[in-house]
N, CA, C and O atoms as a Maestro MAE file, in Angstrom:
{
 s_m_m2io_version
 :::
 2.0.0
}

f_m_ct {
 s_m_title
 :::
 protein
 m_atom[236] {
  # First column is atom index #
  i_m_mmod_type
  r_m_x_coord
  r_m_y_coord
  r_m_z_coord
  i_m_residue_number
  s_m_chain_name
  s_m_pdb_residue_name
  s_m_pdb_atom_name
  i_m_atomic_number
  :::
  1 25 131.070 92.539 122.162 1 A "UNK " " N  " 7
  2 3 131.037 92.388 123.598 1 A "UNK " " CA " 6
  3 2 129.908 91.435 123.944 1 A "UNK " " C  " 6
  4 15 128.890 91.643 123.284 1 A "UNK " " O  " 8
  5 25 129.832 90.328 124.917 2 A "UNK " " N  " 7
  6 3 128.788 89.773 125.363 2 A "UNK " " CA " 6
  7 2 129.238 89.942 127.010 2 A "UNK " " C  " 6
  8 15 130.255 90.044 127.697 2 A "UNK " " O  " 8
  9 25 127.992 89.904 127.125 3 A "UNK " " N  " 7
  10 3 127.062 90.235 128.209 3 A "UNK " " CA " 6
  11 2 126.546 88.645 129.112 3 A "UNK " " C  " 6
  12 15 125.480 88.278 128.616 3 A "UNK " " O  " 8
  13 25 126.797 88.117 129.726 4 A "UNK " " N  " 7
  14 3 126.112 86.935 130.945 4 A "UNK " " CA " 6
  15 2 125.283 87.200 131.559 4 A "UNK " " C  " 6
  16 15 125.562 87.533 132.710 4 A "UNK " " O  " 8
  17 25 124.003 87.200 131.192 5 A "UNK " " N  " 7
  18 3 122.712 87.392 132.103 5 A "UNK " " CA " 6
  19 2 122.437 86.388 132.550 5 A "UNK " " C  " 6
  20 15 122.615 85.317 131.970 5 A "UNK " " O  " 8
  21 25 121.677 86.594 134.298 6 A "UNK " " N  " 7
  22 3 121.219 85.382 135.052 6 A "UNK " " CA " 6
  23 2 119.881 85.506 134.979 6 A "UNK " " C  " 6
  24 15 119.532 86.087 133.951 6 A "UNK " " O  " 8
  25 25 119.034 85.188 135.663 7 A "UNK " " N  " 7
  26 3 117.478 84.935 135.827 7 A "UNK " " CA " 6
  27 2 117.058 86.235 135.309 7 A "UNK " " C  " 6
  28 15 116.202 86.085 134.437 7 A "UNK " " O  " 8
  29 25 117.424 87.753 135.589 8 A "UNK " " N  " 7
  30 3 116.894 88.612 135.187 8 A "UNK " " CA " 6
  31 2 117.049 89.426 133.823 8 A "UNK " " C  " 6
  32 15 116.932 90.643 133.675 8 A "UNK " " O  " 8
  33 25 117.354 88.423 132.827 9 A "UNK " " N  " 7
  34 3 118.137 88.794 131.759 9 A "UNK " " CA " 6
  35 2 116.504 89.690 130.918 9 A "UNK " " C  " 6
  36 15 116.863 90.622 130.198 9 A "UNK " " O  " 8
  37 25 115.023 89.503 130.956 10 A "UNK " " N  " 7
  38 3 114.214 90.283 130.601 10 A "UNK " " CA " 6
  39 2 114.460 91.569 130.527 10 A "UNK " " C  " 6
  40 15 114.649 91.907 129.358 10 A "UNK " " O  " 8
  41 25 114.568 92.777 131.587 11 A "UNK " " N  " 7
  42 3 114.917 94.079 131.212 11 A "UNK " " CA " 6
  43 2 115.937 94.307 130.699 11 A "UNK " " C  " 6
  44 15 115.721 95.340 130.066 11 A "UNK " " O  " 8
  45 25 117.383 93.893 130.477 12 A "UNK " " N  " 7
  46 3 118.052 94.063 129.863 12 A "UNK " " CA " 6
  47 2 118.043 93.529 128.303 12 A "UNK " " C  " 6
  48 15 118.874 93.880 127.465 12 A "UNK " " O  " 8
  49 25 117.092 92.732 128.096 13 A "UNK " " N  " 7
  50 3 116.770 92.348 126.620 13 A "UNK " " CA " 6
  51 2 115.599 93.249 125.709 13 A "UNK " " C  " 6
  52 15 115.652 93.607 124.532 13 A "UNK " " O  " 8
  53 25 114.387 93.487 126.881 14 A "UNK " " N  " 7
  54 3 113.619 94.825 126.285 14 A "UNK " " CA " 6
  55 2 114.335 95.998 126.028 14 A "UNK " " C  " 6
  56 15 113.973 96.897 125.270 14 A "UNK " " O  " 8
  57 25 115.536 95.950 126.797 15 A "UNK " " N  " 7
  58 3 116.232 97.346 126.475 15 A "UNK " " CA " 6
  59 2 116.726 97.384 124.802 15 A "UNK " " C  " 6
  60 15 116.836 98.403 124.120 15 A "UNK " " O  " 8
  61 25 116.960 96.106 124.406 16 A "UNK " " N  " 7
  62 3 117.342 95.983 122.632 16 A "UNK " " CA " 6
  63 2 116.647 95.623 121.681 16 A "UNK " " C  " 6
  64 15 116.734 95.965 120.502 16 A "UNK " " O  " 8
  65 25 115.525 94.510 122.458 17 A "UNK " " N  " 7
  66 3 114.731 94.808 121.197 17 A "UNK " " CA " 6
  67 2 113.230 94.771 121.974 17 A "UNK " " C  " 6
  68 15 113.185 94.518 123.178 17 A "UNK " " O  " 8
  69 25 112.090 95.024 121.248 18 A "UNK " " N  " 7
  70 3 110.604 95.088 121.322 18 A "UNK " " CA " 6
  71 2 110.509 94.150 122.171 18 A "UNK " " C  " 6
  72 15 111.355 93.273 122.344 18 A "UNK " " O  " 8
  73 25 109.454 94.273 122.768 19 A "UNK " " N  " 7
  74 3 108.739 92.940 122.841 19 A "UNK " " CA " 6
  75 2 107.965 92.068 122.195 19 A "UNK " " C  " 6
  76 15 108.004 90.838 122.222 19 A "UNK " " O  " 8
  77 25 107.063 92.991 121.448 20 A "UNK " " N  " 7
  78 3 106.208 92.570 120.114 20 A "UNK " " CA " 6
  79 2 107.350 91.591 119.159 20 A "UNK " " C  " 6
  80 15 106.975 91.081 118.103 20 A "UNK " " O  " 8
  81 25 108.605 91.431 119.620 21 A "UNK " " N  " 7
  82 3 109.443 90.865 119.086 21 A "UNK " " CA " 6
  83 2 110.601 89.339 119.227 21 A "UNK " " C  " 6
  84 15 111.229 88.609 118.460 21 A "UNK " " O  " 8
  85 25 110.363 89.479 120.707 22 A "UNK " " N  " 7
  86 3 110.275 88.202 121.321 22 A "UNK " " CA " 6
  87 2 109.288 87.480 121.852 22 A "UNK " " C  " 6
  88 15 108.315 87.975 122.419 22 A "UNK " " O  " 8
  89 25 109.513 86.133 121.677 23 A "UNK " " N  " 7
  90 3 108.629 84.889 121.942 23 A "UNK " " CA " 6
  91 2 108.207 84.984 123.560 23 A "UNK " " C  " 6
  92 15 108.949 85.364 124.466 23 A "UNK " " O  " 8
  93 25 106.841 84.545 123.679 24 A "UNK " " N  " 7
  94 3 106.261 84.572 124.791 24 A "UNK " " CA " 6
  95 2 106.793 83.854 126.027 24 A "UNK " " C  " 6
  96 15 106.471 84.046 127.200 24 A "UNK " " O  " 8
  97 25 107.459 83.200 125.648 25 A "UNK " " N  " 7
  98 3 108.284 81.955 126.503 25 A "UNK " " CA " 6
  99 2 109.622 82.677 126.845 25 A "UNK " " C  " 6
  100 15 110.342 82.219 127.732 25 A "UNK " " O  " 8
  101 25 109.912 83.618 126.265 26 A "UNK " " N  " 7
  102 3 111.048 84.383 126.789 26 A "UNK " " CA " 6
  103 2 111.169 85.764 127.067 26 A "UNK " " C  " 6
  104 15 112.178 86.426 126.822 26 A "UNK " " O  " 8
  105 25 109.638 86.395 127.823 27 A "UNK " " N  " 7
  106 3 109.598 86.974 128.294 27 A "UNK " " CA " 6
  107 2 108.642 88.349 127.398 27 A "UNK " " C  " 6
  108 15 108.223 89.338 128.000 27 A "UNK " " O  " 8
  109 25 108.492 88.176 126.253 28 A "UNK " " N  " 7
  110 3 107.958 89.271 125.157 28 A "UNK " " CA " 6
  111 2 106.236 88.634 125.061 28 A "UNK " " C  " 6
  112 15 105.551 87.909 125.782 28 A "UNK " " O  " 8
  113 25 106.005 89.436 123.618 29 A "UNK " " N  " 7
  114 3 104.524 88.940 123.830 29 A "UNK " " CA " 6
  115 2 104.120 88.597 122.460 29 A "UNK " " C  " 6
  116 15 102.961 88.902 122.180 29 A "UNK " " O  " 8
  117 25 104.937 87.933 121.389 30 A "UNK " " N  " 7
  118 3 105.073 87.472 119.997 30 A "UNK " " CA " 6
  119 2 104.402 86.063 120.719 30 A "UNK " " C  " 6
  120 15 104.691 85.469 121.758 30 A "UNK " " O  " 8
  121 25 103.258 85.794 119.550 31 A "UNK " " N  " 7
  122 3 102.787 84.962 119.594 31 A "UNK " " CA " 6
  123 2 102.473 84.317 118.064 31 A "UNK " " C  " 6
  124 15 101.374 83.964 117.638 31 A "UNK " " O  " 8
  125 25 103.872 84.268 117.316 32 A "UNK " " N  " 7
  126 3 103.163 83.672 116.098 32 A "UNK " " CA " 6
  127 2 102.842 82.496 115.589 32 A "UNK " " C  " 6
  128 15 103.235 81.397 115.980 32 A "UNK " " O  " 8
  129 25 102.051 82.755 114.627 33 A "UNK " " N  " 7
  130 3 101.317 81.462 114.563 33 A "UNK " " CA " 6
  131 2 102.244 80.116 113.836 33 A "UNK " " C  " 6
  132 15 103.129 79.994 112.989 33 A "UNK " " O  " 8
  133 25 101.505 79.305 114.665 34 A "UNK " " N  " 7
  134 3 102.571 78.005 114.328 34 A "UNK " " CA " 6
  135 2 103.596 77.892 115.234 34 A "UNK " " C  " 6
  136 15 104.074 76.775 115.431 34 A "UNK " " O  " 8
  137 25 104.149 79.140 115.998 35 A "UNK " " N  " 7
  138 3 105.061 79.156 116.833 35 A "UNK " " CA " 6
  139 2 105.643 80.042 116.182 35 A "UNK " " C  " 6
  140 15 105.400 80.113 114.977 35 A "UNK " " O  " 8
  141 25 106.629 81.021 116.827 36 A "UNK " " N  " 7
  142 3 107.800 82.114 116.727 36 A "UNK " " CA " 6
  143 2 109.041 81.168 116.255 36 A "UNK " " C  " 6
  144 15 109.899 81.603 115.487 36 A "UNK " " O  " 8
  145 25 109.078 79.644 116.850 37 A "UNK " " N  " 7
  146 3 110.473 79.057 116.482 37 A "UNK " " CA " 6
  147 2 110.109 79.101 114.797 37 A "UNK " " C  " 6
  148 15 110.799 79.626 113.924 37 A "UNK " " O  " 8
  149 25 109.041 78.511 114.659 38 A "UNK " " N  " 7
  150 3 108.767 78.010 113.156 38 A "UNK " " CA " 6
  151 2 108.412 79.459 111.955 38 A "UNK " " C  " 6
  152 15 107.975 79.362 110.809 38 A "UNK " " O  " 8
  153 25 108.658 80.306 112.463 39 A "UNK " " N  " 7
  154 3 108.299 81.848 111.937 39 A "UNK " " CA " 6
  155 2 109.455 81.854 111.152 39 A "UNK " " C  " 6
  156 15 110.466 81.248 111.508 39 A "UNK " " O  " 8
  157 25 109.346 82.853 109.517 40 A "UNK " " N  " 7
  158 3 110.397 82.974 109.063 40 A "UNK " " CA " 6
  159 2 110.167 84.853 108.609 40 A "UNK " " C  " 6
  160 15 110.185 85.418 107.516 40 A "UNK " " O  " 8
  161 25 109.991 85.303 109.831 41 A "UNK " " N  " 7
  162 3 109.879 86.959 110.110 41 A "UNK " " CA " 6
  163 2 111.648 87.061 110.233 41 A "UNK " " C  " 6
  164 15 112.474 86.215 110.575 41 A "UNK " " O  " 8
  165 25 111.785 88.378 109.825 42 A "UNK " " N  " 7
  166 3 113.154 89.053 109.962 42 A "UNK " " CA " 6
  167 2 113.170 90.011 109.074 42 A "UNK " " C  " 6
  168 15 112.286 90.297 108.266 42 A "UNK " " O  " 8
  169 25 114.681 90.743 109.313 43 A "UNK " " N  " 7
  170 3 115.168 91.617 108.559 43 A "UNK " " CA " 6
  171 2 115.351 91.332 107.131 43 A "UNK " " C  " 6
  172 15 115.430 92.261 106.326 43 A "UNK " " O  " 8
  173 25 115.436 89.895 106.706 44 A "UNK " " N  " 7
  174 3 115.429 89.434 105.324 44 A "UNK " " CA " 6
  175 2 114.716 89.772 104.573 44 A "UNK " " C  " 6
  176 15 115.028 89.744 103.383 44 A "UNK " " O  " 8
  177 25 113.320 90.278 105.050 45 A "UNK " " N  " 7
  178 3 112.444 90.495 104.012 45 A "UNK " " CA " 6
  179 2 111.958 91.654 103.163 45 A "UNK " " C  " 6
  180 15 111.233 91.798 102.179 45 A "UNK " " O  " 8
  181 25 112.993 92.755 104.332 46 A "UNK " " N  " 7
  182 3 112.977 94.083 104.178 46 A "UNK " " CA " 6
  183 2 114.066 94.173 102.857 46 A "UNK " " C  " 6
  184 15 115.163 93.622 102.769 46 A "UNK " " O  " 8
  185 25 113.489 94.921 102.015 47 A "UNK " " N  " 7
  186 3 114.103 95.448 100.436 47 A "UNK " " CA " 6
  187 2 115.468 96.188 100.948 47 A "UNK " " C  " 6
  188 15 116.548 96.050 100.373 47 A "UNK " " O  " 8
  189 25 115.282 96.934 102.025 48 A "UNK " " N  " 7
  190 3 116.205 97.917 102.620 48 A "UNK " " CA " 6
  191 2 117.430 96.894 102.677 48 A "UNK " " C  " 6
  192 15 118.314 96.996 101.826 48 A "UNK " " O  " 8
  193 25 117.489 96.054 103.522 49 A "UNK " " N  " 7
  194 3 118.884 95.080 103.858 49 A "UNK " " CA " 6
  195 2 118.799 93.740 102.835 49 A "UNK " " C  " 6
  196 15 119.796 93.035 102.675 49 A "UNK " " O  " 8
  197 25 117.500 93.446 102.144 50 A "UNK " " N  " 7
  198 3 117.882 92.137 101.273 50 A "UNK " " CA " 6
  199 2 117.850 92.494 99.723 50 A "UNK " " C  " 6
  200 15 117.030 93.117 99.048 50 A "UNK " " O  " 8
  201 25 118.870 91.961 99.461 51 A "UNK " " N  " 7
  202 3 118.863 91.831 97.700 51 A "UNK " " CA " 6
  203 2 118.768 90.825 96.899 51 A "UNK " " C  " 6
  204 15 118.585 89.871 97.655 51 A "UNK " " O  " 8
  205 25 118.779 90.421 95.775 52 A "UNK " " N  " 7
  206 3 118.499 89.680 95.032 52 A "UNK " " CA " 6
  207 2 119.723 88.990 94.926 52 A "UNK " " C  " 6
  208 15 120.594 89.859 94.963 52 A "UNK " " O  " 8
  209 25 120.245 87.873 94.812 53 A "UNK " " N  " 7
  210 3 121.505 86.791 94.613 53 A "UNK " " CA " 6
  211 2 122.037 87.107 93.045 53 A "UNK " " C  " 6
  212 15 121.346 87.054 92.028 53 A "UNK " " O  " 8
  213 25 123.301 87.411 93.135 54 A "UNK " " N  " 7
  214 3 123.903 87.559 92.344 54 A "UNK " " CA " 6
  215 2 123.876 87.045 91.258 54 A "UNK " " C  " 6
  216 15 124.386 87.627 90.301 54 A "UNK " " O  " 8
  217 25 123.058 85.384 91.076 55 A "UNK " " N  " 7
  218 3 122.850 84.647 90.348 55 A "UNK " " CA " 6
  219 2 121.579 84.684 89.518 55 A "UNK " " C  " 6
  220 15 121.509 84.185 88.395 55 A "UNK " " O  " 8
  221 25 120.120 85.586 90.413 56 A "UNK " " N  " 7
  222 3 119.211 86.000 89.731 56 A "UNK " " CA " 6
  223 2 119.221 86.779 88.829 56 A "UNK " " C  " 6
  224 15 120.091 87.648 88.793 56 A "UNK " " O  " 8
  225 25 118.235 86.678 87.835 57 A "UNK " " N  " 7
  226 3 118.081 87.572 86.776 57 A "UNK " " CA " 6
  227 2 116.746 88.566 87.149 57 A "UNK " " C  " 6
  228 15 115.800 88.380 87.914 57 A "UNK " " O  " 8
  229 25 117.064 89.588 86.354 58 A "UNK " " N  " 7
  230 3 115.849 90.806 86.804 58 A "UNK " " CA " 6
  231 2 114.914 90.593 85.617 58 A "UNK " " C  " 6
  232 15 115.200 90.185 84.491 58 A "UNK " " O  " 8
  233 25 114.002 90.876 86.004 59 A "UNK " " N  " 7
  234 3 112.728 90.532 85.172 59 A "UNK " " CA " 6
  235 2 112.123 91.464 84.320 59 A "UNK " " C  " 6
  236 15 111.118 91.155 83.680 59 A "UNK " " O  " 8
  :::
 }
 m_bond[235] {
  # First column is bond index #
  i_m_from
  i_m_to
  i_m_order
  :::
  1 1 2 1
  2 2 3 1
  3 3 4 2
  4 3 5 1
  5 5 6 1
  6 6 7 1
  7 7 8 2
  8 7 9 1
  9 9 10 1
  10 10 11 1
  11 11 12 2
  12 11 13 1
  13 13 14 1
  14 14 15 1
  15 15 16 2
  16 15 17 1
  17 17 18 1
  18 18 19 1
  19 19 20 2
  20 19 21 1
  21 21 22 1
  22 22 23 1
  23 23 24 2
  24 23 25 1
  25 25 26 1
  26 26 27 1
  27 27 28 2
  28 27 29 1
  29 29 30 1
  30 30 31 1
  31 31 32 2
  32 31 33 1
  33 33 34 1
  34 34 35 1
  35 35 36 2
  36 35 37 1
  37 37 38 1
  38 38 39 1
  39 39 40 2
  40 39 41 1
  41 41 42 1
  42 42 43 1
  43 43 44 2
  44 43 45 1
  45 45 46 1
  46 46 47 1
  47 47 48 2
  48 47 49 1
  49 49 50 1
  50 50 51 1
  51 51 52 2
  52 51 53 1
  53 53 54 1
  54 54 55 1
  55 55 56 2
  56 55 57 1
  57 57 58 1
  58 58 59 1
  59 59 60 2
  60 59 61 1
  61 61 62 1
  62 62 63 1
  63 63 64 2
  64 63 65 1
  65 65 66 1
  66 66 67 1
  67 67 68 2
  68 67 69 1
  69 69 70 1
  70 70 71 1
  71 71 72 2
  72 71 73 1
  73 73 74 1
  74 74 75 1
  75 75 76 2
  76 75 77 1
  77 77 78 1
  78 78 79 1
  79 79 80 2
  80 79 81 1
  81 81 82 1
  82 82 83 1
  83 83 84 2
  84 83 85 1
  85 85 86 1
  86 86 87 1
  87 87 88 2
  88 87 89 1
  89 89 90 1
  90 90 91 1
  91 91 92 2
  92 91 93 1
  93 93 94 1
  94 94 95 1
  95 95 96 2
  96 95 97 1
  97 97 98 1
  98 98 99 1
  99 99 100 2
  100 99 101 1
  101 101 102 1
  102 102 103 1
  103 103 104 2
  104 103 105 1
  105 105 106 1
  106 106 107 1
  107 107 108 2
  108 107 109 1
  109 109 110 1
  110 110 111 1
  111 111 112 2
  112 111 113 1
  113 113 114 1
  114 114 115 1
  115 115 116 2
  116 115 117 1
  117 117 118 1
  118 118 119 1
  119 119 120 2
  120 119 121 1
  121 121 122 1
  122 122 123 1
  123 123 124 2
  124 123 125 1
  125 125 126 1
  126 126 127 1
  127 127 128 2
  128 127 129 1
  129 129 130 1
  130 130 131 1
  131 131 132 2
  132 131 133 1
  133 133 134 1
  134 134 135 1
  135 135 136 2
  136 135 137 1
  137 137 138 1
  138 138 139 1
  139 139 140 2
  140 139 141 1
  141 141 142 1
  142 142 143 1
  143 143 144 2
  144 143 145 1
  145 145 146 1
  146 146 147 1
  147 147 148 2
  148 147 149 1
  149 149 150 1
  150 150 151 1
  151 151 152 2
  152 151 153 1
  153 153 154 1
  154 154 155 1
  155 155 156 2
  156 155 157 1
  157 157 158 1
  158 158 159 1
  159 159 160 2
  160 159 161 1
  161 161 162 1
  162 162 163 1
  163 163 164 2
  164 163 165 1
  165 165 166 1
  166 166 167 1
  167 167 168 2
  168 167 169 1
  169 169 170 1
  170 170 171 1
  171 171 172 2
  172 171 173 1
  173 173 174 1
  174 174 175 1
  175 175 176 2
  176 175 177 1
  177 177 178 1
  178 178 179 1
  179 179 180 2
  180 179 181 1
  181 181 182 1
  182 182 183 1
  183 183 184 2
  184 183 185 1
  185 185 186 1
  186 186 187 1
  187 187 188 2
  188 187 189 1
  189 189 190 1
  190 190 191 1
  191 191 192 2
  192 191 193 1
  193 193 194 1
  194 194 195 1
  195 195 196 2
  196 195 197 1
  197 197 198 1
  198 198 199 1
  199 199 200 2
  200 199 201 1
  201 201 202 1
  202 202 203 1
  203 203 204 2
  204 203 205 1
  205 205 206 1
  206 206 207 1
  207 207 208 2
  208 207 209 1
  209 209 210 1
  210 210 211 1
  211 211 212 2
  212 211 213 1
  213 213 214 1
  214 214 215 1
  215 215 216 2
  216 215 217 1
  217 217 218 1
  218 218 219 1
  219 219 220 2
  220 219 221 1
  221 221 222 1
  222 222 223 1
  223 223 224 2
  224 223 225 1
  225 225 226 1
  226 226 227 1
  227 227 228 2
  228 227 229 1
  229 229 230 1
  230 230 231 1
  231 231 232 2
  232 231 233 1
  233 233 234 1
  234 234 235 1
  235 235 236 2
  :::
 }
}
């Protein structure tokens, strides 16, 4: 389902995720360094949802 938000699309976006999680420029209060665009934070890094490529070998 998507959703069309106009100017007040902020509370309805804190409602899904953090703020500590969006960029300052869009309403949250992530300020990382170098910039949030240039950040390579995510769920990727978590063991829980990322695995090793099928092509790696285990050590």
């Amino acid at each position: 389902k998507i959703n069309i938000l106009g100017s007040g699309y902020q509370s309805e976006l804190l409602k899904h995720i953090p703020a500590e999680n969006i960029p300052k420029e869009f309403g949250g209060t992530c300020t990382c360094e170098g910039g949030c665009e240039n950040s390579d934070a995510g769920p990727w890094h978590d063991p829980q949802w990322a695995r090793p490529a099928k092509w790696e070998k285990k050590a």
